[in-house]
C-alpha positions, 0 to 999 in steps of 0.5 A, spaced: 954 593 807 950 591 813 953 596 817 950 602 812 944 599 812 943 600 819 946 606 819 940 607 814 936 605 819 938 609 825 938 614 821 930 614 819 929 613 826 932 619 828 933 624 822 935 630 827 942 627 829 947 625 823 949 618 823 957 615 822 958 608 820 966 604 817 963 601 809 970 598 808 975 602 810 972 608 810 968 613 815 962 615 812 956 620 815 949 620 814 945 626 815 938 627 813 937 635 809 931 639 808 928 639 801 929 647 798 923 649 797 919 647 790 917 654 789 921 660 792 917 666 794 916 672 790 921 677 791 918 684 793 920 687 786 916 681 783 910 683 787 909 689 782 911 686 776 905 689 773 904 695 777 909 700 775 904 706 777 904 703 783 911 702 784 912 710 782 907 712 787 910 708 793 917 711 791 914 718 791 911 718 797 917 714 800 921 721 798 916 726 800 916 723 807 923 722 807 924 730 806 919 731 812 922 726 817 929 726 816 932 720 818 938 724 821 938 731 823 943 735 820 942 742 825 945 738 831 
């Protein structure tokens, strides 16, 4: 157990770079990872949650713009 305990050392020294050590007759790494976020950001949708006549209002004006600036011309 004294070769995983350093490995565990070696490992908080430099958490950037994985670590491989013998415990018996196995290879085993050691790697430190990141902690997922406690709290996930609000998706777009989420944002306006309470805010349907808002959502209504954005999409229409996304649908006008769309009708005057096509995003592809169609004469050509």
């Amino acid at each position: 157990m004294r070769a995983l305990e350093e490995a565990l050392e070696a490992l908080k020294r430099d958490p950037a770079h994985p670590v491989r050590t013998r415990v018996d007759d196995l290879t085993v790494e050691l790697r430190a990872v990141t902690e997922p976020a406690l709290h996930a950001p609000q998706s777009v949708v989420g944002l306006f949650a309470d805010e349907p006549e808002l959502v209504d209002e954005v999409c229409e004006e996304a649908m006008r713009t769309r009708e005057r600036d096509p995003l592809r011309r169609t004469d050509a």
